[in-house]
N, C-alpha and C positions, 0 to 999 in steps of 0.2 A: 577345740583348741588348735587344733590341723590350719584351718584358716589365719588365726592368728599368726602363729609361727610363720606361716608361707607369707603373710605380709610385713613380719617383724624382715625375714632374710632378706627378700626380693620389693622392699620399700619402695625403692625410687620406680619398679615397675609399675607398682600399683598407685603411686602416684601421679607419672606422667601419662599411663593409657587414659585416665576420664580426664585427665587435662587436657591431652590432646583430644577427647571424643566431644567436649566442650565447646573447643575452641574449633574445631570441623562445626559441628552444631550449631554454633552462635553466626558462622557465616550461612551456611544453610538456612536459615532461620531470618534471617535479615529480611527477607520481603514476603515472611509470613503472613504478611496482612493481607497482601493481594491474593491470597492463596485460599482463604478462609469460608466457609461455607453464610450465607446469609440468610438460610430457609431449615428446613425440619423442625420445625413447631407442629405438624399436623403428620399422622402416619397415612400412610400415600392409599391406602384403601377406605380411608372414611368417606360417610356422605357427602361432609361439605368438604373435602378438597376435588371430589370426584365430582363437585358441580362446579367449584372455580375452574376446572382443566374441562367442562362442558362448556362453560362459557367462550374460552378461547379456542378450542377446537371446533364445535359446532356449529356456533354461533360468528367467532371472529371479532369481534365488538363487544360493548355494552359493560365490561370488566373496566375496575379499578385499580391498577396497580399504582396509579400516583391521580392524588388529585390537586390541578394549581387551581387554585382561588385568585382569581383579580381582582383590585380592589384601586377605586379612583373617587377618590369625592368628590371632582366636578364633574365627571358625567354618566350616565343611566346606561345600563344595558339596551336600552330603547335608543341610541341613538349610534348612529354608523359609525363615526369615530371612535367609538366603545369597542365595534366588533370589527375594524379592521386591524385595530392594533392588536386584537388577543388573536387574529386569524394569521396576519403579518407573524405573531410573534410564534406561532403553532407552525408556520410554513418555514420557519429559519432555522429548525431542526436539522440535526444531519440525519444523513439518511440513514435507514434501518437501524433508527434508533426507538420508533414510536410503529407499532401495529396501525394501533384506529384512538381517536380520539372522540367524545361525543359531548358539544357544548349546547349551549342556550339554543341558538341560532340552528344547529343541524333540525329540529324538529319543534321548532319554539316550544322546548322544555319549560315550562315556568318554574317547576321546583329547582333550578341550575339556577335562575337568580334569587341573588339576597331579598329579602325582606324590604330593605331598601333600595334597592334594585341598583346599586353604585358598587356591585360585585356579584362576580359569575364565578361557577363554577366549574371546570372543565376534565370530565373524568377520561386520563390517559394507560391506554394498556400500551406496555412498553414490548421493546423486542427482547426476547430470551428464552431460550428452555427449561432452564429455571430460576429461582428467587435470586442467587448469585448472579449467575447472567444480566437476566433482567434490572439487577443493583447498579451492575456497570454499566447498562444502558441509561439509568438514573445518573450516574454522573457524567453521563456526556450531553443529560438534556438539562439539567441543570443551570449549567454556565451559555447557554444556546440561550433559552427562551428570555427575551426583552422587551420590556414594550415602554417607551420615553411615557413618564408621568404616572404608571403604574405600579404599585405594589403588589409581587405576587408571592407568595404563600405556600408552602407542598406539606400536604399530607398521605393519608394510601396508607396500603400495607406496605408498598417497597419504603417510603418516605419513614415510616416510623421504625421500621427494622436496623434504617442504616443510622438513623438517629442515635438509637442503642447504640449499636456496635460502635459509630465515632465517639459518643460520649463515655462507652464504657473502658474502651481502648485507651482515651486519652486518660480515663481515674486510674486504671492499671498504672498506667506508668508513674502517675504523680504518687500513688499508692505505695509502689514497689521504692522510690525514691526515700517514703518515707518512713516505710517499714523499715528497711534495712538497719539506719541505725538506731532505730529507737530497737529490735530485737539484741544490737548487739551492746546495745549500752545497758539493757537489762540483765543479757547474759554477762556482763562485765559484774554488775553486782551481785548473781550468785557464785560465780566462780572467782571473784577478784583474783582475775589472772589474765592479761590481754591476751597471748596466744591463744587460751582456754577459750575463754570469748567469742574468738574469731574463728575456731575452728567449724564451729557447727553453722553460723552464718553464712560460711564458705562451700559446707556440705550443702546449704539451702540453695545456692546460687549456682551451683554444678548442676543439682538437681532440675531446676528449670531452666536452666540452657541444654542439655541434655534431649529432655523429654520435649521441648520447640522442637527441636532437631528430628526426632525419632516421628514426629506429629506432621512434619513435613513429607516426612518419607512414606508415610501413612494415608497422605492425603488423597492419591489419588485410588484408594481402597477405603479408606471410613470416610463420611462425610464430616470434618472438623468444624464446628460452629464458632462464630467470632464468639459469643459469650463465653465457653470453656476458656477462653487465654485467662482471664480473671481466675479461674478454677486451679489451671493451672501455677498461676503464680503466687494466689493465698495457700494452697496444699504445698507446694515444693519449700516458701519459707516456713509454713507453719511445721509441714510433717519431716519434711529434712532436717531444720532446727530440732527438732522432737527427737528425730533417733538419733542424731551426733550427739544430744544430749546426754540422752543414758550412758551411752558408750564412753563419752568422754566422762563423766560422772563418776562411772564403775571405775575406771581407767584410773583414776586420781583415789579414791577410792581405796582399788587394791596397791597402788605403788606407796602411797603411806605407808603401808604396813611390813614392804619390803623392799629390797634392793636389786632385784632384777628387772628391768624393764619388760626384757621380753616373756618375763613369765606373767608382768602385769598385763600386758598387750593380750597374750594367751587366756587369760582369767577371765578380761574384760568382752572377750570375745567370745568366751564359751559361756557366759553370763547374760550380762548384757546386748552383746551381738545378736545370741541365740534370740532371746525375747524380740528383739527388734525384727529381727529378720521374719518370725515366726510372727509376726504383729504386720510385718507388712504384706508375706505371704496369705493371710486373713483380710486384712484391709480389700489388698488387690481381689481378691476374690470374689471381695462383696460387691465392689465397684462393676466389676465385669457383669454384674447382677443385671445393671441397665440394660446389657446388651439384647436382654430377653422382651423388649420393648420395642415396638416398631415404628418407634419416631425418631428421626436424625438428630436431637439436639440431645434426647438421654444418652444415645450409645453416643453420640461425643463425648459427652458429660464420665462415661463410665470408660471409656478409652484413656481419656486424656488422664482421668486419677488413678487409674491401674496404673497408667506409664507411671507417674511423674513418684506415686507410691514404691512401687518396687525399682524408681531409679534410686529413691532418697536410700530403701533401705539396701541395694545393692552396695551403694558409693559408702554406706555407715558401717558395712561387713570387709570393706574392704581398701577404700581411698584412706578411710579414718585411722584403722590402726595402723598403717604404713605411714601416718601424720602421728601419730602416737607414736612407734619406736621411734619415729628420726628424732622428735623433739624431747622424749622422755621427760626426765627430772623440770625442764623448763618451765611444764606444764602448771607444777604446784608449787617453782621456787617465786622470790619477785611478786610475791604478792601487792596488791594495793592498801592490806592492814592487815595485822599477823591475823590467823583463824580463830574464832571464836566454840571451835568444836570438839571434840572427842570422840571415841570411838566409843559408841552406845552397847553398853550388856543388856542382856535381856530384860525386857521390865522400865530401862532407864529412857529419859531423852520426854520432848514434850509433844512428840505421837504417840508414843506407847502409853503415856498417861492418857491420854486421851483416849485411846484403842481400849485402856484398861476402864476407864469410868462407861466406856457403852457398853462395854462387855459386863458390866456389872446390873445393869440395866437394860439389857438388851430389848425388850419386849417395851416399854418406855421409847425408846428410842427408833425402832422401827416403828413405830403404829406414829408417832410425831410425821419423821418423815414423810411415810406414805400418805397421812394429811396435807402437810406441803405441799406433795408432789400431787397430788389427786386435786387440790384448789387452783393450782396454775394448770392444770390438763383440763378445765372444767369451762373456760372459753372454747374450747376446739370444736364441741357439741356443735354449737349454732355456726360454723365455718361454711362462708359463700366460697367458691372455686369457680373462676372464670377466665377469661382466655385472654393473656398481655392486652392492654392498648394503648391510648396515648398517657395515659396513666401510670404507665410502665417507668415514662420519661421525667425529668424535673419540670416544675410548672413552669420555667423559662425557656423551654427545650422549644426551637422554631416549632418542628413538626407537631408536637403540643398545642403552643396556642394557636396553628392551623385549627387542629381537630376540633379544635375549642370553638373558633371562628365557626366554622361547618355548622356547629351543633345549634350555634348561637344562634347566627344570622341567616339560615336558610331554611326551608321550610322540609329542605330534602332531611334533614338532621344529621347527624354525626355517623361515624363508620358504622355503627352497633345496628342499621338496617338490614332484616333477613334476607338474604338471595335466594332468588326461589326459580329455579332452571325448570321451565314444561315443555315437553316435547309432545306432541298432537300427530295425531296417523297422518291428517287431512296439509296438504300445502297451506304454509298461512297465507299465501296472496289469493286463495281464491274464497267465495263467501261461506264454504264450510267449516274451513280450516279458523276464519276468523268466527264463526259464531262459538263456535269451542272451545276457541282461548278466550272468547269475552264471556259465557257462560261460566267458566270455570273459575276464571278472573274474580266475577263477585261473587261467588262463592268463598272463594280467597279471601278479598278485603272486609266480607263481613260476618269472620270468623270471633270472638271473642277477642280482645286487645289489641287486635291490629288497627291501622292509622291508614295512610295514604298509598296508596300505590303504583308504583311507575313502571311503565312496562319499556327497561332501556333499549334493545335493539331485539329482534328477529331473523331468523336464517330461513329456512325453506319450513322446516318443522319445529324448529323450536324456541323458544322467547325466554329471558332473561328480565324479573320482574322483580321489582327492591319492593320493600315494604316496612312503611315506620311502623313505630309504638312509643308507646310512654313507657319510660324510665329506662334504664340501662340493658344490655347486653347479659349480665350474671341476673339478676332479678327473678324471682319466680314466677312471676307474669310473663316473661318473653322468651322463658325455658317453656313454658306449657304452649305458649304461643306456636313455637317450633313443632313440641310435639303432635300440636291439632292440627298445623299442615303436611306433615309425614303421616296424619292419618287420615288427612283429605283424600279420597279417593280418585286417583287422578285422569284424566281425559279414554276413553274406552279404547284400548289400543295402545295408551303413550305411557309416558314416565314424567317423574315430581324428585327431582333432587334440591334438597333445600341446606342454604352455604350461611356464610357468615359469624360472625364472631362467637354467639350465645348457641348454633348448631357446632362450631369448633370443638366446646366448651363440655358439650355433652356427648361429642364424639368422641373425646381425648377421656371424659370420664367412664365410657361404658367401655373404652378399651382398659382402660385401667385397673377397674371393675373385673375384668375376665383373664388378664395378666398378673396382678398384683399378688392373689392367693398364692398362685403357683411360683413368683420370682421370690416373698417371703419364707415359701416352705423351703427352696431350694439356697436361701442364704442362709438360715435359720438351718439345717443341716450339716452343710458345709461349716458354718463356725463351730457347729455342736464339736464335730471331729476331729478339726482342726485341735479348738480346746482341750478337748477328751485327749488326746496326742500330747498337748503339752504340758497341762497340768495332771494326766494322770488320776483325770477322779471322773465318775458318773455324774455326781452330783454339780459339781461347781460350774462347769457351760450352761448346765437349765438355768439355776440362779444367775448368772452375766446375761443369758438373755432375756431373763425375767425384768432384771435391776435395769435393764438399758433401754425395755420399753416402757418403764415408768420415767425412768429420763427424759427422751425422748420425745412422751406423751406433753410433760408437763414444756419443753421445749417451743412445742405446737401452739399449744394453748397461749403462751406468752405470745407470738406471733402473730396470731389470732386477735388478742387483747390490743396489741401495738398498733397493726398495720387496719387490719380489716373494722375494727372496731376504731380506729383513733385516738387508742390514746398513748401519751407520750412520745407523740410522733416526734415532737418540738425536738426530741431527745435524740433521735436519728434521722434530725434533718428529711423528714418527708412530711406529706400529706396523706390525710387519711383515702386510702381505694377503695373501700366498702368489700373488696373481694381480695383473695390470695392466690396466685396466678396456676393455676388446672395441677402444672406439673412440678408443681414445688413441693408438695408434700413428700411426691417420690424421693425427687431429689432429696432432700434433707433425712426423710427416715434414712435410705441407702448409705449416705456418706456420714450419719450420725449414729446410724450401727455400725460402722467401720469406727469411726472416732471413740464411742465408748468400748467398743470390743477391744481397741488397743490399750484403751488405760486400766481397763478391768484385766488383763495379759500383763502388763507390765507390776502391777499390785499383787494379781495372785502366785505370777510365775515366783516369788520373791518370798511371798507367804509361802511357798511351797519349798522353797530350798528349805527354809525357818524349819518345817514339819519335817524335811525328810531328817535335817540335822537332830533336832531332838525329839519328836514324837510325839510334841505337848502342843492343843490346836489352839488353847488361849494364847501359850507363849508364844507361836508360831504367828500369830496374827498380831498380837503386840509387838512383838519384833521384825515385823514382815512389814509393818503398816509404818515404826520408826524408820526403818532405813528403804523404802521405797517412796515416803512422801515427801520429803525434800524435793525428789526428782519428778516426782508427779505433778509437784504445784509449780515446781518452777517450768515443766515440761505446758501443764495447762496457762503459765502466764503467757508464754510465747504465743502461744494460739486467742488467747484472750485480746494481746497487744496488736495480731495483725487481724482477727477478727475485728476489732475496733475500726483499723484502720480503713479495710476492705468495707464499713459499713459505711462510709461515708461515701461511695460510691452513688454518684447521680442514678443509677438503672434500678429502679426499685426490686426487678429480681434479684440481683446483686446483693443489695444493701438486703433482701427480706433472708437470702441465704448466711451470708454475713452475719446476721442478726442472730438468727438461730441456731445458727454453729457456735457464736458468743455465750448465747444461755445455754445451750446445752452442756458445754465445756464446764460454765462455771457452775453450775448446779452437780454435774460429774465429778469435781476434781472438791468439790466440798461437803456436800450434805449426804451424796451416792457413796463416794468414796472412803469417806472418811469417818462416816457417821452409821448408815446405813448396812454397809459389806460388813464390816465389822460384829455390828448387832446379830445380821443375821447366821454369819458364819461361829457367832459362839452358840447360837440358839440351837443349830443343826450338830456344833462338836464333834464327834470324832465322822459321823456321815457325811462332812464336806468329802473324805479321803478315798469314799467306799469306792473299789473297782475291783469287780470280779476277779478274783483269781489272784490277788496279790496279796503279800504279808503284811502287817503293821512294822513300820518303823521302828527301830530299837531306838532307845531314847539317848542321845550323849550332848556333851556339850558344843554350845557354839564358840567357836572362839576362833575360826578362821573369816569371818565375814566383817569386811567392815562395818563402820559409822558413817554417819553422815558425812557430805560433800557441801564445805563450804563455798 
């Protein structure tokens, strides 16, 4: 209650310090984009990144960061005006903008021309020290290369990355435009109160001008990925809306039932505040989980929602109730149609019936659930995991039907070609040096599943050599592919570093593999105690982390179902990928045990006041389940509504996160919630409360808590 009172006295302080940290922030923040990291997909110790940086270090050549495709239908790569205009148009770069370039013509590469031979392909290593860098060296070759009567095309790794980030940047914003008031026109119908409404929208909107701000100042110490802005801007409306809600919820709540404001401010703070705070204190926590990951895209990922989380619930303990005393009574006079509610006794209202018919059946009702949830977790099984590619992008996306082009029309094939870095003791210009790389060589290409093979450029000892196959990059064929040239036994003397999409793929999973155990044991701790702290019981953290990975599970599974398998894609706007991208599962279990840990927090902290009040665990959860579900469905609608809206996002990682945070929410905030907690906690009875060393509760009545918040 300390907090509250100090923002009930010193109101306007605590309103203008985040207004002013804001509006610092929001200028700070203005040319965040140029600011933004474009690489950390791959952790800097794997094989295949540790053969893309042999490529350009050793070798100097022979790498693909961007690839243009020329395309002319009146004439042939066979004829000089073909190739003086791609060389003209390669020579009108500025300078130190392009490394080394390697086209048809440097070595009469045949796989560089089309099929039909009325298009070349030109693989460009650009200048920069890293994938950033090198991004901007992409937009300044960009608007340079021209060649009169030619179409030209870019694909590559730099080409598809910025692809993302410009298409994902601009959904954000169209996103953010339209989230906002469809959130507050939602909160306008549970709260029919416009300042009500608009309070916690405002908390959302503080919260991600804030945390740009604080990511800025970050920047040149965490590496920030363009994809996290998306992260940050669906968490900051979703989970800033989320804790302004409770608070203002409680807030309206306890001033119904009396005529103090500042003791309602105080009530609502030591109630509501507490949980929220204690909910983001956990959340943050989890988040920071990522950081035990040695890829630059997760610790972004778990920077930016640590921040953007304990901004939302910083500005809800303390921006909020200094906007609750100033406005008081306003809050719940001026309705848009008188209330349709009461203040719910125990037993009454149509949660507690509800709480009451599973509690009556509980064993019925759990074993239903857990069916449910074990039928949607039951796709996950058969789950391909593979490494982003042009599939990432919408099938209109340039740099897409480049890839598309590539695969289609060239004999070289699409990006999904193995890099395979050899280094030889022997000089390769002399006839040693060469018989070891050509002995080795078919060894190489007539290894099981492999296809053609090109050997793109040579340094003094080592060669840089691409190699098709049939079918894609994730495929089990060209995972085993990779691993039978890591067990090729390499030249007597040398080294075999082997790169490329489907080596990415199994890099990023065998870290994952040897990280994952130990970042779950140490979230899976952390919330134990955290919970144990708040709720007060041994028993009730095991069950939340029980309940949240069947959640969870069945979450995956539906994803699974959607994206990788295809169906109902119609439904979320994509097309089927046959794979789910390496590091989405991380992501989503991480920020989806944060998501369930807080709704399970917010439901028992509440069941728990219920119990300490009277000592009874039926009625404690029948009256814990009435008056905490109102705020929980309407808390999971806002996440539901910008979930929705965040899926429409062109970047299929986006829309696949999006997606999964939708089901999981809505599976959490209905069948988990409502149906499930309930059953199990009457099955358990008085052991939901057991903790060492403490007394049972004396039993008396409730009669200081509200009702429902219409």
């Amino acid at each position: 209650m300390t907090l509250g009172r100090a923002a009930t006295r010193r109101r306007w302080v605590f309103l203008v310090v985040p207004l002013v940290l804001a509006a610092l922030a929001a200028v700070a923040a203005s040319d965040i984009h140029d600011r933004l990291s474009y690489g950390g997909f791959i952790a800097r110790d794997a094989e295949s990144n540790r053969a893309a940086i042999a490529v350009r270090e050793r070798i100097g050549r022979g790498g693909a960061d961007v690839i243009a495709i020329y395309r002319n239908p009146r004439h042939t790569v066979g004829e000089t005006v073909f190739r003086r205009a791609v060389e003209g148009s390669l020579a009108s770069v500025p300078k130190g903008t392009i490394v080394s370039t390697m086209s048809y013509w440097s070595r009469e590469l045949p796989l560089l021309a089309s099929k039909d031979r009325h298009a070349t392909a030109v693989l460009i290593m650009l200048a920069g020290a890293d994938d950033t860098s090198r991004t901007a060296s992409y937009h300044r070759l960009r608007p340079a290369l021209r060649a009169a009567g030619f179409r030209i095309q870019y694909t590559g790794p730099i080409a598809l990355v910025d692809g993302v980030a410009e298409r994902g940047l601009a959904d954000v914003n169209r996103a953010r435009l339209i989230a906002l008031p469809l959130v507050f026109a939602l909160l306008l119908l549970i709260f029919r109160n416009l300042l009500a409404a608009l309070l916690p929208v405002v908390i959302g909107g503080l919260s991600i001008s804030i945390t740009l701000g604080v990511l800025v100042l970050l920047n040149d110490v965490v590496e920030i990925s363009a994809i996290t802005l998306s992260l940050v801007t669906a968490l900051g409306l979703a989970l800033g809306v989320d804790a302004a809600l409770f608070v203002v919820g409680r807030f309206r709540e306890e001033l119904a039932g009396r005529d103090s404001v500042s003791d309602a401010v105080s009530t609502a703070c030591a109630t509501a505040g507490r949980t929220v705070f204690f909910s983001g204190a956990t959340m943050s926590g989890i988040a920071l989980g990522f950081l035990l990951f040695p890829v630059g895209i997760l610790r972004s990922i778990g920077v930016a929602a640590a921040i953007v989380i304990t901004v939302s619930a910083v500005l809800s303990v303390t921006a909020l109730p200094a906007a609750l005393a100033l406005l008081g009574p306003r809050l719940i006079a001026r309705r848009l149609r008188p209330p349709r509610w009461k203040r719910a006794a125990e037993g009454e209202g149509p949660w507690a019936r509800l709480a009451g018919a599973v509690m009556a059946r509980p064993g019925h009702y759990t074993i239903g659930v857990l069916l449910t949830l074990l039928v949607l977790t039951a796709p996950f099984a058969h789950i391909t995991l593979g490494f982003p590619d042009q599939r990432t992008l919408p099938a209109d996306a340039p740099a897409r039907l480049a890839s598309e082009a590539l695969q289609r029309d060239f004999a070289l094939g699409g990006l999904d070609a193995v890099q395979v870095v050899v280094t030889v003791p022997h000089r390769l210009d002399t006839r040693t040096g060469q018989r070891t790389l050509t002995a080795w060589g078919n060894e190489l290409i007539h290894l099981p599943g492999a296809g053609a093979g090109l050997i793109a450029a040579t340094s003094q000892h080592s060669a840089v050599i691409y190699l098709t196959h049939d079918g894609s990059a994730e495929d089990p064929a060209t995972r085993t592919l990779v691993q039978r040239i890591r067990a090729l036994h390499p030249p007597d003397g040398g080294q075999v570093l082997v790169g490329g999409l489907s080596a990415m793929a199994q890099d990023t999973l065998q870290m994952l593999g040897r990280r994952l155990p130990w970042v779950l044991l140490s979230i899976a701790a952390f919330t134990y105690v955290l919970l144990l702290t708040t709720l007060r019981s041994v028993v009730l953290p095991a069950k939340a982390l029980l309940v949240n990975a069947l959640s969870i599970g069945a979450s995956f599974g539906a994803l699974v179902w959607i994206f990788q398998d295809g169906h109902l894609t119609w439904l979320v706007g994509a097309g089927r990928t046959g794979y789910i991208d390496v590091t989405q599962p991380v992501t989503m279990l991480i920020l989806l045990i944060g998501l369930s840990t807080d709704y399970e927090l917010l439901l028992l902290s509440r069941i728990r006041e219920q119990y300490d009040a009277t000592g009874d665990n039926a009625v404690a959860v029948s009256t814990g389940l009435q008056r905490s579900a109102p705020m929980i469905t309407a808390s999971a609608a806002v996440v539901l509504v910008v979930s929705a809206i965040f899926t429409t996002n062109g970047v299929i990682l986006v829309k696949e996160l999006s997606m999964g945070v939708f089901i999981a929410v809505a599976l959490d905030a209905s069948l988990v919630r409502a149906l499930l907690v309930p059953a199990i906690m009457r099955m358990l009875g008085r052991a939901n409360w057991w903790l060492p060393g403490t007394r049972k509760p004396r039993s008396q009545a409730s009669g200081t808590s509200g009702g429902l918040v219409s």
